[in-house]
N, C-alpha and C positions, 0 to 999 in steps of 0.2 A: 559857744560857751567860753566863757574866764577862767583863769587859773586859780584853782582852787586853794588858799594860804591855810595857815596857819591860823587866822581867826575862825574860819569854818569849820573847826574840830571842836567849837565848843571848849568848856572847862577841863584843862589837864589836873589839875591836882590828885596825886594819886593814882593816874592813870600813866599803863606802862605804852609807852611809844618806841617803837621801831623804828631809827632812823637810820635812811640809806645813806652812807655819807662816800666820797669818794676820797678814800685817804692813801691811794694810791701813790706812796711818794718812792723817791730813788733810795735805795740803799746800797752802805757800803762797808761789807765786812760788818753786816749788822746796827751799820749807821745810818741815819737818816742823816740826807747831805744835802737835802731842799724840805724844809717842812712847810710849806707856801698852803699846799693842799689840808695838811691837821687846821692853819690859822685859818682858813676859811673858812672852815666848819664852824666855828669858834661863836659865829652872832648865834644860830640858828640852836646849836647846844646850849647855849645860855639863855636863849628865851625860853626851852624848855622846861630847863632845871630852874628857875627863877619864880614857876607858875609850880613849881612840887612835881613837877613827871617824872616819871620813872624811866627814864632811858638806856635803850638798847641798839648798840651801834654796831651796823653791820657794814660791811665794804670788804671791795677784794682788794690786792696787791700782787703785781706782775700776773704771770701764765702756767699756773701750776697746772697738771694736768689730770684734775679733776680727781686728787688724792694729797691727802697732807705731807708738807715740803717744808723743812724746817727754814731755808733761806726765803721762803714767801710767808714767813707769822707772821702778824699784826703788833706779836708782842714788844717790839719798839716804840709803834705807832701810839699804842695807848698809855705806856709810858711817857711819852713825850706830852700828849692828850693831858695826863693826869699834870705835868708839867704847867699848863696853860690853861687851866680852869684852879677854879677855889672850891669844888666841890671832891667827893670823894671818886675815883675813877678806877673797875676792877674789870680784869680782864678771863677771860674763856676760854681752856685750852683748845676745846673744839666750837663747832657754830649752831647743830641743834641735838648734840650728845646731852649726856649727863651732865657734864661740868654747865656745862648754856644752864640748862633744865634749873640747877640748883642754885646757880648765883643770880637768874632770874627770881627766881621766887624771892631768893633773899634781898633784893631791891628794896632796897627804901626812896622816901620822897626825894625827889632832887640829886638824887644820886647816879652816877653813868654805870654801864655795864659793857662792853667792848667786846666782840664775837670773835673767835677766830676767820681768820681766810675765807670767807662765802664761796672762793673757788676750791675748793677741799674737799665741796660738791659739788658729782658731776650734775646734778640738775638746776645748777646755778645757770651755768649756761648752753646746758644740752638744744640742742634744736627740734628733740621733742617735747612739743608745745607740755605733752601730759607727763612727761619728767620733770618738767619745769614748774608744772603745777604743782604735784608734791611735794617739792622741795618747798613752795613756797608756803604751802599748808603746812607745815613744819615751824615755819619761821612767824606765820601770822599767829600759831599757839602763844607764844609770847607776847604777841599785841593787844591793845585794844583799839591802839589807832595808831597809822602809818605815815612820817612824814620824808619826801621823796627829798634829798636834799646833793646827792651825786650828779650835776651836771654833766661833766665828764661823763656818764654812761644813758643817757637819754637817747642816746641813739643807735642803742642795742635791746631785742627783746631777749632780756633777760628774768629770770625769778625774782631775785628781787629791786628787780624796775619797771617788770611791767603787773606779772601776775600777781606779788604780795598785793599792790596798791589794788587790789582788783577784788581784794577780800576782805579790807577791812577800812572804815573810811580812811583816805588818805590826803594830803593835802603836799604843796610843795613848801620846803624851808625856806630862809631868806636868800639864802645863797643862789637858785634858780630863778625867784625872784629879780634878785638883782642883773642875774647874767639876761633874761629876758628884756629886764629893762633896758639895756645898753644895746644887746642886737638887736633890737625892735627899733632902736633909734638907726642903727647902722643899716638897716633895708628901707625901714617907711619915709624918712622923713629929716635926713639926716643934714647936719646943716653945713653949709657949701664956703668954699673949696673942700673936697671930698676926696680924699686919695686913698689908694688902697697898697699896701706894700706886701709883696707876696714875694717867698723865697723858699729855702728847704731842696730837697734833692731832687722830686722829681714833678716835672708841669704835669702829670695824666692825673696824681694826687689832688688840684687844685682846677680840673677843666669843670668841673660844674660850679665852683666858685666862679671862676673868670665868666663863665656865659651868664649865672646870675647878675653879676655886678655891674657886666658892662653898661648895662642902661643905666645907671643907678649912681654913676662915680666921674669926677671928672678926671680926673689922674688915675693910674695904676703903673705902680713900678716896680722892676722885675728885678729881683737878684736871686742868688744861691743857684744850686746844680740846675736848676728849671731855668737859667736865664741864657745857656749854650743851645737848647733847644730852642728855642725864641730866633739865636744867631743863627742856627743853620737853616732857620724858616728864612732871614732875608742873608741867605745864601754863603755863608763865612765858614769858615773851617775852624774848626773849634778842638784842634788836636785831638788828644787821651781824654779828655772831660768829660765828665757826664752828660751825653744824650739819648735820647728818647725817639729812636727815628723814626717809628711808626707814627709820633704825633706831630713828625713835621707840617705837614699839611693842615692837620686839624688849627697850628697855633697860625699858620699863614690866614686862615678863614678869622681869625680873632683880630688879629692886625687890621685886615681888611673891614672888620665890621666897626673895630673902635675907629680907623677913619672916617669912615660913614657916621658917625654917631659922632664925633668930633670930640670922642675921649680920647687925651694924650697918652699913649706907651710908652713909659721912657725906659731904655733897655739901658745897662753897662755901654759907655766910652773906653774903659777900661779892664784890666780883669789884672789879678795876682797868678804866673803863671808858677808851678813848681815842678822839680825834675821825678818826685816820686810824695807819694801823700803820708808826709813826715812831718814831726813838728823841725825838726832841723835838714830839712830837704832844703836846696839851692833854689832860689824863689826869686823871680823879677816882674816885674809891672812892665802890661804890653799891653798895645791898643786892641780894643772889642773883636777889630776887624784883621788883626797881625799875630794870632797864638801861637799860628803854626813859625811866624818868623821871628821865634825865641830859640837861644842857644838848644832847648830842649825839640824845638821842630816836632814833627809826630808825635810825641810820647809825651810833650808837656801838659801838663793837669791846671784847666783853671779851678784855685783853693776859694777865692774870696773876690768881691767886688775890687774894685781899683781907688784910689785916693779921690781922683779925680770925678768918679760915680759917684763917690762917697758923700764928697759935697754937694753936687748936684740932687742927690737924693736926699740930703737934710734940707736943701733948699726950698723944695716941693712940700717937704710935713711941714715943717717950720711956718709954710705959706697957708698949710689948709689948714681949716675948721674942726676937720670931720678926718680925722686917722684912723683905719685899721691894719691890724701889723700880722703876719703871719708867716712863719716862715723865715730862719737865719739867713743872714745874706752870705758867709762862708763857713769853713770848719772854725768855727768858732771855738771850737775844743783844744785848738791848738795854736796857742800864741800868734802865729806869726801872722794867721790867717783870720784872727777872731777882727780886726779892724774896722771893717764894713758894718758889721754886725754893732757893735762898740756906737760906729759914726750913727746908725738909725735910731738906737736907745734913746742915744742922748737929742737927736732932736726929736724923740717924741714926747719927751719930759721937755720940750720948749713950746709944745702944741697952743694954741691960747682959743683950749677946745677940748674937744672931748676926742682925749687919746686912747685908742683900746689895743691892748698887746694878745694877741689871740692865743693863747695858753700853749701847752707841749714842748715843744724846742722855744719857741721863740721866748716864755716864758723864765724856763731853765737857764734861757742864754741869760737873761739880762737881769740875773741873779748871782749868776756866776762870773761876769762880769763887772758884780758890785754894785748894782742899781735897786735903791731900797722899791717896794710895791708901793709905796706913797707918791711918788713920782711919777706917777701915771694914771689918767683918769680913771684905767680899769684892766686887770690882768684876769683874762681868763683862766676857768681850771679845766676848758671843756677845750683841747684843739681839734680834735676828731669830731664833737658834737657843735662846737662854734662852726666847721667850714661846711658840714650839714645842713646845720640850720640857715646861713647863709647861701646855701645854695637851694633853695626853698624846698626842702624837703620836709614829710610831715615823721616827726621823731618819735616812737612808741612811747618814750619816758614821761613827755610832755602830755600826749594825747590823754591820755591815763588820769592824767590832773585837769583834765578840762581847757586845756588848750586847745585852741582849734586858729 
């Protein structure tokens, strides 16, 4: 089976659509501090309201738990939402109370509708299958047709990503679309030199990406907290840093295979050591294989890749075709340490190819950083359902839509 779009629902005019969207953005003090996630929505809202539908926006925000929390409303969200369309955009104190009930009805054509928190109930994401059903029978009264458009959550059975679409036809928005199109290219067929940059805190997060990819990639290279565990596989002392020691072994069997397979691993030359995990902590640059023979000895923390990684690793995207990025290469949160991170952005905006930044951290880095979304061939909104999908697992959000 295909993936079922938005042409296969037939004529919207008039009719009220349900769309999942994933507008899950950071807030701060009731701010939105990245709204990357509302502009994605943005095609897929617009082709609806442009055909006369009646739209119905539902998504969660953070980990409420399973009861209304005024620091996890939406009501920012749809403010900003009404910001970024021309059409009129109202919002829902609750998700299938009264207030949903009555500013659905009162929808007109072309007009958005904005739900409260989806997690506000518990049968959004209860793990029983028949909580989940109800809730979702709740939510499809307001439909007449469902389009599935939250990447980011495709790889959760949830109410409404697996059971709404299950009730009433559904199709996926452009946004899922698009994201399929890019990692469909990034597993089948993707075109060569091919590297993969993988970082973040911990390698056990990323061991079914690694075993997927290995066939598949001629480069992969290792930074952030997962790149010490890597060191202690060929045998180096890696101070206070983050490792992982039960996956020693397992990353020694990765090493071993990508030799056999004659994909390159290229690990840190370097590393940024600090005396405590500060942004104004006393911080020097030591070789991969010398952490512990920094002034700080035992207790020194690698924060961030090294200069000298830093170009070598822009060397390699810079070289390939075919980029995917997942994963910061230091605490990029804090000046001293964001450089690594910084040095990957910018050669992936030199790619002369198709560069993809795998959403989550890696996304937030290189916005925070300063680096516009046009600057790269493709920033994910799915991190947790992009290293899923990449690691070839079958995603409930997808199947739903006729994925296969």
């Amino acid at each position: 089976m295909t993936l079922r779009t938005i042409d296969s629902l037939g004529s919207l005019a008039g009719t009220r659509i349900v769309v999942r969207c994933d507008l899950n953005v950071p807030l701060k003090d009731g701010v939105i501090t990245d709204d990357g996630r509302v502009r994605a929505s943005l095609p897929t809202l617009t082709a609806l309201t442009d055909q006369g539908a009646r739209v119905v926006v539902v998504s969660h925000l953070g980990r409420p738990e399973g009861a209304p929390d005024a620091k996890y409303s939406l009501a920012p969200v749809a403010a900003r939402l009404g910001e970024l369309v021309d059409v009129p955009v109202a919002f829902a104190t609750d998700t299938v109370g009264d207030d949903a009930t009555a500013k659905v009805e009162a929808l007109q054509d072309g007009e958005i509708l904005v739900l409260e928190n989806l997690r506000f109930n518990p049968g959004e994401t209860s793990k029983n299958e028949a909580e989940r059903t109800a809730f979702a029978g709740e939510l499809a009264a307001f439909a007449d047709k469902v389009v599935s458009d939250g990447f980011g959550v495709v790889h959760r059975k949830q109410a409404s990503v697996f059971e709404l679409e299950e009730l009433r036809p559904s199709a996926a928005g452009l946004l899922i679309a698009a994201e399929l199109d890019v990692l469909d290219r990034l597993t089948e067929k993707p075109e060569r030199p091919y590297a993969v940059v993988l970082g973040g805190s911990k390698v056990s997060d990323k061991l079914g990406v690694i075993a997927h990819l290995l066939p598949r990639v001629d480069t992969l290279l290792i930074g952030g907290g997962m790149l010490f565990t890597f060191l202690a596989a060929q045998g180096h002392k890696v101070g206070s840093s983050l490792l992982e020691a039960d996956q020693i072994e397992t990353v020694k069997g990765y090493l071993a295979e990508a030799a056999e397979r004659g994909v390159s691993i290229v690990l840190p030359t370097d590393v940024v050591v600090a005396a405590s995990f500060s942004a104004d902590a006393e911080h020097v640059v030591a070789a991969a294989d010398a952490i512990e023979d920094t002034p700080f000895g035992e207790s020194g923390l690698g924060l961030d890749i090294g200069p000298e990684t830093a170009a070598t690793f822009a060397e390699h995207i810079r070289s390939s075709k075919t980029v995917f990025w997942n994963g910061p290469m230091g605490v990029f949160e804090l000046a001293p340490f964001a450089s690594g991170t910084r040095a990957v952005a910018q050669a992936l905006t030199e790619v002369d190819g198709l560069s993809v930044v795998g959403g989550g951290d890696s996304a937030a880095a290189v916005r925070q950083l300063g680096f516009a979304d046009d600057r790269f061939g493709h920033i994910s909104t799915g991190g947790g359902a992009s290293l899923e999908f990449l690691e070839g697992k079958q995603l409930p959000g997808l199947e739903v839509l006729g994925w296969q």
